[in-house]
C-alpha positions as CSV (number, residue, x, y, z in Angstrom):
1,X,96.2,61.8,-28.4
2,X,92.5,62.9,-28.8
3,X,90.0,61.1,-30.0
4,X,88.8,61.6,-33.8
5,X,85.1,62.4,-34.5
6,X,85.0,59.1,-36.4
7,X,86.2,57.4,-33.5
8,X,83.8,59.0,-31.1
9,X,81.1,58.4,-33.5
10,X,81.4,54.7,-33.8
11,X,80.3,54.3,-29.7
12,X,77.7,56.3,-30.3
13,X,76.2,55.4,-33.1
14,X,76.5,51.1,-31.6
15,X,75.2,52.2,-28.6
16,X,72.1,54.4,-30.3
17,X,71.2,51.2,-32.1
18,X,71.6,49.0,-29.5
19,X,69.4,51.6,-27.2
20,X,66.7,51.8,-29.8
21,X,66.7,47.8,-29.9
22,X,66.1,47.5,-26.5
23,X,63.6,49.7,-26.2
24,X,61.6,48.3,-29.4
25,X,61.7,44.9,-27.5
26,X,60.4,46.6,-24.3
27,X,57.6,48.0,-25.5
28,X,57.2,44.6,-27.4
29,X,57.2,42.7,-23.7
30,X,55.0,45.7,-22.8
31,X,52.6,44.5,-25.7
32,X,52.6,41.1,-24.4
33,X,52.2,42.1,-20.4
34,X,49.1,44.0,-22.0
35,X,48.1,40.6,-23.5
36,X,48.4,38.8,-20.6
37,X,46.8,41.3,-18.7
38,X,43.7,41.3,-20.9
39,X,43.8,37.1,-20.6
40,X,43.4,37.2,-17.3
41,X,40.9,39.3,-17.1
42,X,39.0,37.4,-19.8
43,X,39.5,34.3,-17.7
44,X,38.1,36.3,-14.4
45,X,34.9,37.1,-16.7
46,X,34.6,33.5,-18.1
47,X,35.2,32.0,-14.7
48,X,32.4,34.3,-13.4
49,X,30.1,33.3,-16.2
50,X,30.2,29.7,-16.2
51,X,29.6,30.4,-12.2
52,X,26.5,32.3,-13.1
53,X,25.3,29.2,-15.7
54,X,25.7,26.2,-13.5
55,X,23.6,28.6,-11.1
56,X,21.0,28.8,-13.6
57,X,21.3,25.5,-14.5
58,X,20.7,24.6,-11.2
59,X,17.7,27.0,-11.1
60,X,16.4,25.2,-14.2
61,X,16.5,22.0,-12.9
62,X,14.9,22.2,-9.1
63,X,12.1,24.5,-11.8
64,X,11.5,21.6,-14.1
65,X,11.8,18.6,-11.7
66,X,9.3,20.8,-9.2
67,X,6.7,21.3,-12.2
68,X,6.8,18.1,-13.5
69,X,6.1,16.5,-9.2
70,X,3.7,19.3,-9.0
71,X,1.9,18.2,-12.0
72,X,1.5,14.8,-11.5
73,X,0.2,15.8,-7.3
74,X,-2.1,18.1,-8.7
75,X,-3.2,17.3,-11.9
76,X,-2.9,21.0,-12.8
77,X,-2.1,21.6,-16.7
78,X,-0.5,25.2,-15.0
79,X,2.5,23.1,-14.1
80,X,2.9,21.9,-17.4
81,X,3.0,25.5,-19.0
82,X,5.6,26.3,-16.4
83,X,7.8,23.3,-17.4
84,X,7.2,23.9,-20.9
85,X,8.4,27.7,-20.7
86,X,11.8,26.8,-18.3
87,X,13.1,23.6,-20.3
88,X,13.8,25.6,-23.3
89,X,16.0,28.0,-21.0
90,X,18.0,25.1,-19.6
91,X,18.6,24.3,-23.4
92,X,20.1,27.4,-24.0
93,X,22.1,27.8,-20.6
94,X,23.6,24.3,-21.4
95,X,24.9,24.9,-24.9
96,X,26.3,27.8,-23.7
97,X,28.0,26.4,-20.9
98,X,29.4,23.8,-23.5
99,X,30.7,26.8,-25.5
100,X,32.4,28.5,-22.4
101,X,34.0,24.9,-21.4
102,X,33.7,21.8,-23.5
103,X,31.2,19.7,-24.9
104,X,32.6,16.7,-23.7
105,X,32.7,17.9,-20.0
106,X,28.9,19.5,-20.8
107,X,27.7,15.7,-22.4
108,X,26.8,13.9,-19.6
109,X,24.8,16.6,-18.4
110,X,22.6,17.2,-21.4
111,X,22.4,13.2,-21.7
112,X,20.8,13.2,-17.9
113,X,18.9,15.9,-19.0
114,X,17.5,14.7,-22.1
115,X,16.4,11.1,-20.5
116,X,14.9,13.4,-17.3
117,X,12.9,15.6,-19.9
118,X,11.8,12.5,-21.7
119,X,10.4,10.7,-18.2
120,X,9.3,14.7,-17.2
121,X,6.8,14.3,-20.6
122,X,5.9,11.1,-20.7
123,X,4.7,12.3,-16.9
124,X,2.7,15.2,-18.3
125,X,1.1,12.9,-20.5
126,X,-0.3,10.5,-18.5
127,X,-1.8,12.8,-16.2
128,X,-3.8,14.4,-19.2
129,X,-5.5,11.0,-19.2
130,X,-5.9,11.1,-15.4
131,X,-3.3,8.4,-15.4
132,X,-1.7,10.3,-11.8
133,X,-0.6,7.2,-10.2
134,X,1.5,6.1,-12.9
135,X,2.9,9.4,-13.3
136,X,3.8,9.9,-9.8
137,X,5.0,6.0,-9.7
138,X,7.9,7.2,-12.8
139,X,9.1,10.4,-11.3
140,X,10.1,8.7,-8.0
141,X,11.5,5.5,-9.9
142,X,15.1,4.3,-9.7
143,X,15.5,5.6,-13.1
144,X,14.4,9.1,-12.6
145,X,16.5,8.9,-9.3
146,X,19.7,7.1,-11.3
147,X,19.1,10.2,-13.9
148,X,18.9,13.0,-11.6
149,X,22.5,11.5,-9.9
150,X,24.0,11.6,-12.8
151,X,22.9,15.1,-13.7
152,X,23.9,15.9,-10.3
153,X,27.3,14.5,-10.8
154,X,27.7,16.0,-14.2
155,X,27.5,19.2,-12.7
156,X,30.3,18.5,-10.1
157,X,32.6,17.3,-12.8
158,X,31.7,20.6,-14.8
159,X,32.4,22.9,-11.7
160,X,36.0,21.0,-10.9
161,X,37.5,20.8,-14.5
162,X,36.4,24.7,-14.8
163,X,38.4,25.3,-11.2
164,X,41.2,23.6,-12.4
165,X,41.5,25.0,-15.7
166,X,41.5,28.3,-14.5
167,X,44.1,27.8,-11.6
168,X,45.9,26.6,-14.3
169,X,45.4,29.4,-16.8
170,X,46.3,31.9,-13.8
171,X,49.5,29.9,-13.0
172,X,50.1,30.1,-16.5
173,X,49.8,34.1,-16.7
174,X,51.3,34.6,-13.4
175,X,54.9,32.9,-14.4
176,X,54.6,34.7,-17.8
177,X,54.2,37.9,-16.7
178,X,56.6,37.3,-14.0
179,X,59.1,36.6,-17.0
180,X,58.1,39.6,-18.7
181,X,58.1,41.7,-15.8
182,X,62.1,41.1,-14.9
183,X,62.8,41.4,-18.2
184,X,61.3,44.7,-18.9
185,X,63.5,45.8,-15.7
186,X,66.5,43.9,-17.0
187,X,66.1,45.4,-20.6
188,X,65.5,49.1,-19.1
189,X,68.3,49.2,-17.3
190,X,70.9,47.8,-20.0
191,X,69.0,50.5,-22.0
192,X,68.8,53.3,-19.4
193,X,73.0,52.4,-19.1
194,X,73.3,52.6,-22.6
195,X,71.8,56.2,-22.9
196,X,74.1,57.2,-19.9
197,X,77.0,56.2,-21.7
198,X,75.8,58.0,-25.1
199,X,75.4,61.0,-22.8
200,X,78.7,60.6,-21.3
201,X,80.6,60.4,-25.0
202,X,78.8,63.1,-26.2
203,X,79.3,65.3,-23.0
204,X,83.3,64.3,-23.2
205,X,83.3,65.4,-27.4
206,X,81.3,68.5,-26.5
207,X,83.6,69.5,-23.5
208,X,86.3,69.3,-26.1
209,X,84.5,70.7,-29.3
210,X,83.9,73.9,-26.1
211,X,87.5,73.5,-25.6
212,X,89.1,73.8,-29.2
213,X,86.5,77.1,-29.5
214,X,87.5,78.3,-26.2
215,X,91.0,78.2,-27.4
216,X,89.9,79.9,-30.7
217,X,88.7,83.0,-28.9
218,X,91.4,83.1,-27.1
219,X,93.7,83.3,-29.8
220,X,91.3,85.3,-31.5
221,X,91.9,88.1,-28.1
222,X,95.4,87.9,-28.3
223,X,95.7,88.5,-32.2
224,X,93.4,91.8,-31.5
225,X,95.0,92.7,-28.7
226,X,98.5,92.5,-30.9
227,X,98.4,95.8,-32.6
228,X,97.7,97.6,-29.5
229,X,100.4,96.1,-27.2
230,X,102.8,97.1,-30.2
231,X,101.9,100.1,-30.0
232,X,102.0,100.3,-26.4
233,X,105.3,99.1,-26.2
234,X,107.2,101.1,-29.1
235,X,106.2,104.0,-26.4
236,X,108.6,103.1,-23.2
237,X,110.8,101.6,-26.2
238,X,111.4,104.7,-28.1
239,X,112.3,106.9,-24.9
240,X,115.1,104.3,-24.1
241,X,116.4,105.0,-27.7
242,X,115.8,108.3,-27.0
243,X,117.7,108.7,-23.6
244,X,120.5,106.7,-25.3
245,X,120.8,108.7,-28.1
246,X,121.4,111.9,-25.8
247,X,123.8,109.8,-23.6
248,X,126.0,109.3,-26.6
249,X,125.5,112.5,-27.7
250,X,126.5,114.8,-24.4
251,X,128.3,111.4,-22.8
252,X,128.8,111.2,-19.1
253,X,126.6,113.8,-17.4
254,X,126.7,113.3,-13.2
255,X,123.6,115.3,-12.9
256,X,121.5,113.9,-15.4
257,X,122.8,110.6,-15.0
258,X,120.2,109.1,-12.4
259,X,117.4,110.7,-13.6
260,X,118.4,109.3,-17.2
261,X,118.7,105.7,-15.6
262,X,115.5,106.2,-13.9
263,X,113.5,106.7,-17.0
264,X,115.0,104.2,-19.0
265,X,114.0,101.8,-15.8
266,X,110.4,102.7,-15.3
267,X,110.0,102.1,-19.6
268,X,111.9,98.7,-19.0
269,X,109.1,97.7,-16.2
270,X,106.3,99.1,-18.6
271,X,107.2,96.9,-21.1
272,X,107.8,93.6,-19.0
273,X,104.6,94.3,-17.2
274,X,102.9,94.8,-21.2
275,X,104.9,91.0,-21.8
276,X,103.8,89.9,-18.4
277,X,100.2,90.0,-19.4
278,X,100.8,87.9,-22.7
279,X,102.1,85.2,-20.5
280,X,98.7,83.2,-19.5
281,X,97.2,83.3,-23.2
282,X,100.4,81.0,-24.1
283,X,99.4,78.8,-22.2
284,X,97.1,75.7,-22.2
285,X,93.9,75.9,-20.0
286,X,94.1,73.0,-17.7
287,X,98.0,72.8,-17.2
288,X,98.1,73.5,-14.2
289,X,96.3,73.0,-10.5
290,X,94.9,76.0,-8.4
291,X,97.6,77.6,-7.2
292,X,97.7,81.1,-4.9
293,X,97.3,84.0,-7.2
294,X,97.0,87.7,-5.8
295,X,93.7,88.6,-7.1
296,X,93.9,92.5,-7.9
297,X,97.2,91.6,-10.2
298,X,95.4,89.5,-12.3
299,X,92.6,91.6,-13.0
300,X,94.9,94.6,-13.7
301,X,97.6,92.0,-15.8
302,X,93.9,91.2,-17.8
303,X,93.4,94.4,-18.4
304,X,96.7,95.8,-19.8
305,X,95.7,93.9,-22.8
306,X,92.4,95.8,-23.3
307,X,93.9,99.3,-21.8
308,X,94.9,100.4,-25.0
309,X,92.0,99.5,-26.9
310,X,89.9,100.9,-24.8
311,X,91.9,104.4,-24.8
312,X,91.8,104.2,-28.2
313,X,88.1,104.2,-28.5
314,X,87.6,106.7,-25.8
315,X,86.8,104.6,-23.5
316,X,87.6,105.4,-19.9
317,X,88.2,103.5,-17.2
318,X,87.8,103.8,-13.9
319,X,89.2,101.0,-10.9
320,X,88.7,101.0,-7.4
321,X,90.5,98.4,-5.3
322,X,90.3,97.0,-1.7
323,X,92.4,95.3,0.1
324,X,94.5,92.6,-1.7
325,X,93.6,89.1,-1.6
326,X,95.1,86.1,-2.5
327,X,92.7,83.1,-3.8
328,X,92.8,79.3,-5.4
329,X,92.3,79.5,-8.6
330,X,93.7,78.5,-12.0
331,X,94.6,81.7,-13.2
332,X,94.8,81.3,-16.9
333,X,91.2,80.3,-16.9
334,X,90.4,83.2,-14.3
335,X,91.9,85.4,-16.8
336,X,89.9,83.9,-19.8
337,X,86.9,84.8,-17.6
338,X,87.7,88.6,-16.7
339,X,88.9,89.4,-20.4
340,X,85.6,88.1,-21.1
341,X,83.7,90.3,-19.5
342,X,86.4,93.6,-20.5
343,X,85.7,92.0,-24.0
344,X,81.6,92.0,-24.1
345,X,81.9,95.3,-22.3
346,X,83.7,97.2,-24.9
347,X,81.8,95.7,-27.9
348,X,78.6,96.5,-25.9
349,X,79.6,100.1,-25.0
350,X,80.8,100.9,-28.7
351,X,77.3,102.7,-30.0
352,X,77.6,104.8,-27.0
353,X,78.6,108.7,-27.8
354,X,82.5,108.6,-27.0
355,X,82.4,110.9,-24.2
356,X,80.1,108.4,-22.6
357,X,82.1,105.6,-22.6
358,X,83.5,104.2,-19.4
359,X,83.9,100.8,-17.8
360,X,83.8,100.9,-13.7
361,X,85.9,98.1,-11.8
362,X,85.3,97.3,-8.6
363,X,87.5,94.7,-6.1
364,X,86.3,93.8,-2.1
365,X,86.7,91.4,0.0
366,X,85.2,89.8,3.4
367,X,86.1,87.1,4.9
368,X,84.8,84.2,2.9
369,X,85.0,85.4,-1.1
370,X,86.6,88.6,-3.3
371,X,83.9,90.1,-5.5
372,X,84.7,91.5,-8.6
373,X,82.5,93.5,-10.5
374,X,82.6,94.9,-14.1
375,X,80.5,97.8,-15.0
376,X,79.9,99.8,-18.2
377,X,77.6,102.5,-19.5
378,X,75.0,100.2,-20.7
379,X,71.8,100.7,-19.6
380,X,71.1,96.9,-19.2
381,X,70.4,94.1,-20.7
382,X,66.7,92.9,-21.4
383,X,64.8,90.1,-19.4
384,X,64.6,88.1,-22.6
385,X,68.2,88.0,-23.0
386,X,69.1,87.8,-19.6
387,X,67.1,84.6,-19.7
388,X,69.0,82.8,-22.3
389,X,72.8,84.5,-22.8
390,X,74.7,81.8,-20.3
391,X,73.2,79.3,-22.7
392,X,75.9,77.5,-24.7
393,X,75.9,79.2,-28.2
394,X,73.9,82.1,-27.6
395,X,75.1,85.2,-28.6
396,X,73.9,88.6,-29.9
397,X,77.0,89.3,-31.9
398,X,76.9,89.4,-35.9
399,X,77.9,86.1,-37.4
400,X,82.5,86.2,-37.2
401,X,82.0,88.3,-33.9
402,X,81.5,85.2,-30.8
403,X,80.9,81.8,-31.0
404,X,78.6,82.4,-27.8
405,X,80.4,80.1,-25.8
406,X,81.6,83.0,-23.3
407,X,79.4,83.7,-20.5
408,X,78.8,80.3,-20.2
409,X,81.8,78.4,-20.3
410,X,82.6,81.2,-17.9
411,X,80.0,80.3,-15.9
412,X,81.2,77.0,-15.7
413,X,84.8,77.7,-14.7
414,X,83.4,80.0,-11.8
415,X,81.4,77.4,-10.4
416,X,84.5,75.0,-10.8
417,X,86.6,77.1,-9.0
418,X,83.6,77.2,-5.8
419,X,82.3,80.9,-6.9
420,X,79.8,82.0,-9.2
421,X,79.5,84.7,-12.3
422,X,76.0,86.4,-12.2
423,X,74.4,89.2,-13.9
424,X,72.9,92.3,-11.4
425,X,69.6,92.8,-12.6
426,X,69.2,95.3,-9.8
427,X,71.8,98.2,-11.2
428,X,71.2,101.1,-13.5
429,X,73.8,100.2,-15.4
430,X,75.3,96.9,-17.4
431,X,77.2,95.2,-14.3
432,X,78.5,91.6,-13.8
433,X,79.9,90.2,-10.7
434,X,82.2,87.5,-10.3
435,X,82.7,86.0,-7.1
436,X,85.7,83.5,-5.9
437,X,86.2,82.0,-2.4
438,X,89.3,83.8,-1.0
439,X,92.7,82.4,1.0
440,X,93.7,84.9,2.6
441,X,93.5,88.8,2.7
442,X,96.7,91.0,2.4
443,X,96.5,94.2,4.7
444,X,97.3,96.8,2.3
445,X,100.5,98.0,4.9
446,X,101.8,94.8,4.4
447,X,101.7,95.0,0.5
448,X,103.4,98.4,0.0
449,X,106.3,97.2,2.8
């Protein structure tokens, strides 16, 4: 029992949304990878800034603490100017540092550095009053020393809480965009599953939508070739009735006997090779496994149902054969494929004059494949068409005259069956060639014995 469309739409359509989920929630744990990234490369910069301040800190300080010595040696008010141009820079570079950390980690710097500023001026001011040994007496005191420590230590403390915070900002990141990362992988892959299966169901309710139309041209074949085959057979059919009618009419005749029998034989095998013919397009497509099949009597069983069509349009066709082979092959589907071609011939062919028309068939064989090749009086097809016609649904037929499905589900059995259907761009003339691995080659002897 096959599958309704509502059936085949309900996997499809949980799988879509569940496909589309996942990807929305990728590209959201692509967002935040993005964010993470950006983090740490804010910490890298933030690290590499408060490096560059305590450097300039440092700077600052051996500036200062040099001017304000230097001062209170020399006497120079030069010193002074110096100190007084550098302290406001150490201001600056401090409360920044405090931004880029903490105020409480920056605190006991600035509190070193306020009393060492205050000792630094009261310095500079007694040396203005020529006052040098005193000045020189409270910039090497245990105070000033006890200060400069703590500044010293201050700076230490900064340096090792910023080390640790950012080996623990980078741990942090690193396990988070770890996560992220396998779950971006785990996610794409229950997505990139998802889509195969979506492709899968719709493949399988393609391959049967291209099944149930295959089956429609086929029936569609068989109910054109109808007409013709009736008429075909009501030929063979009314010489029996003919012959019969004499036989009852001058009764038992030795001499005209056999040759009566004769006739009414060769119309009897006429019309079983007409019903022959019918035979395959009764029949399902995939019922059957390859199976030997003599090659040259399938394409001349195919074309008994287009002979009279053709003849009836003028048409005339010529058939040269090589030796028999036997290949593989599924032969209702090989059939499907040759009437195919007979069929987009004739339909092709049908705005030539009518003394014009002909269709040429070819049959050789080597040793590895049986070629086939279907001719008409075409003079081509364009590149642009050539291009696209063993595209599903493509077709140049008027809307009612092919669902487009022909050359390229026959296409598709061809390759199936190891061979290959191809268009020869290189003849004069409209020719296809279809090509089948072959079993074994009959010498032609051994077919007419």
């Amino acid at each position: 029992m096959k599958n309704s469309p509502s059936v085949k739409r309900t996997p499809v359509r949980n799988l879509t949304v569940f496909t589309v989920f996942s990807f929305v929630i990728i590209v959201a744990l692509a967002f935040a990878e993005f964010q993470l990234l950006r983090d740490s490369i804010q910490q890298n910069e933030r690290h590499l800034r408060i490096t560059t301040l305590l450097g300039r800190i440092a700077l600052y300080d051996e500036t200062l603490t040099m001017s304000a010595k230097m001062g209170a040696q020399s006497g120079s008010q030069e010193w002074e100017a110096r100190y007084k141009d550098t302290d406001p820079l150490l201001t600056k570079t401090l409360a920044e540092l405090a931004s880029l950390t903490s105020k409480e980690s920056v605190a006991p710097i600035q509190t070193a550095n306020n009393a060492l500023v205050e000792m630094e001026t009261t310095a500079f001011a007694l040396n203005r009053h020529n006052r040098h040994r005193e000045s020189i007496a409270l910039l090497s005191s245990r105070r000033y020393e006890d200060q400069k420590r703590l500044y010293a230590e201050g700076m230490d403390e900064v340096r090792e809480i910023t080390r640790q915070l950012l080996a623990s900002e980078r741990s942090r990141i690193q396990e988070n965009s770890t996560t992220i990362f396998v779950s971006m992988i785990f996610l794409t892959l229950i997505a990139f599953s998802c889509w195969i299966a979506i492709i899968r169901v719709v493949r399988n309710w393609g391959d049967e939508k291209i099944e149930q139309l295959l089956q429609s041209d086929k029936y569609k074949a068989l109910g054109e070739t109808s007409t013709t085959l009736a008429h075909e057979i009501s030929r063979p059919m009314a010489t029996v009735r003919r012959e019969l009618a004499q036989i009852r009419q001058q009764g038992f005749d030795p001499e005209s006997w056999p040759k009566r029998v004769a006739r009414m034989e060769a119309c009897a095998g006429q019309v079983e090779r007409l019903c022959r013919t019918l035979r395959p397009f009764t029949q399902e497509l995939e019922t059957t496994d390859l199976e030997p099949v003599l090659f040259q009597e399938l394409v001349q069983d195919t074309l008994e149902l287009c002979r009279g069509r053709f003849a009836n349009h003028g048409i005339r066709i010529e058939e040269r054969y090589g030796a028999p082979a036997i290949v593989r092959c599924r032969a209702v589907q090989i059939s499907q494929v040759i009437l195919n071609l007979f069929n987009n011939a004739f339909d092709a062919i049908l705005a030539h004059p009518v003394e014009s028309r002909w269709i040429r068939i070819e049959l050789e064989v080597d040793s590895e494949f049986v070629h086939l090749s279907i001719t008409d009086c075409g003079n081509g097809i364009p590149a642009a068409i050539v291009e696209k016609m063993m595209s599903p649904f493509f077709t140049t037929k008027t809307s009612g005259r092919g669902t487009g499905l022909g050359l390229s589900v026959s296409t598709e059995i061809a390759s199936q069956h190891g061979g290959s259907l191809q268009y020869d761009s290189t003849s004069s003339n409209t020719r296809f060639l279809l090509e089948l691995p072959v079993q074994t080659v009959r010498a032609i002897t051994e077919r007419s014995a």
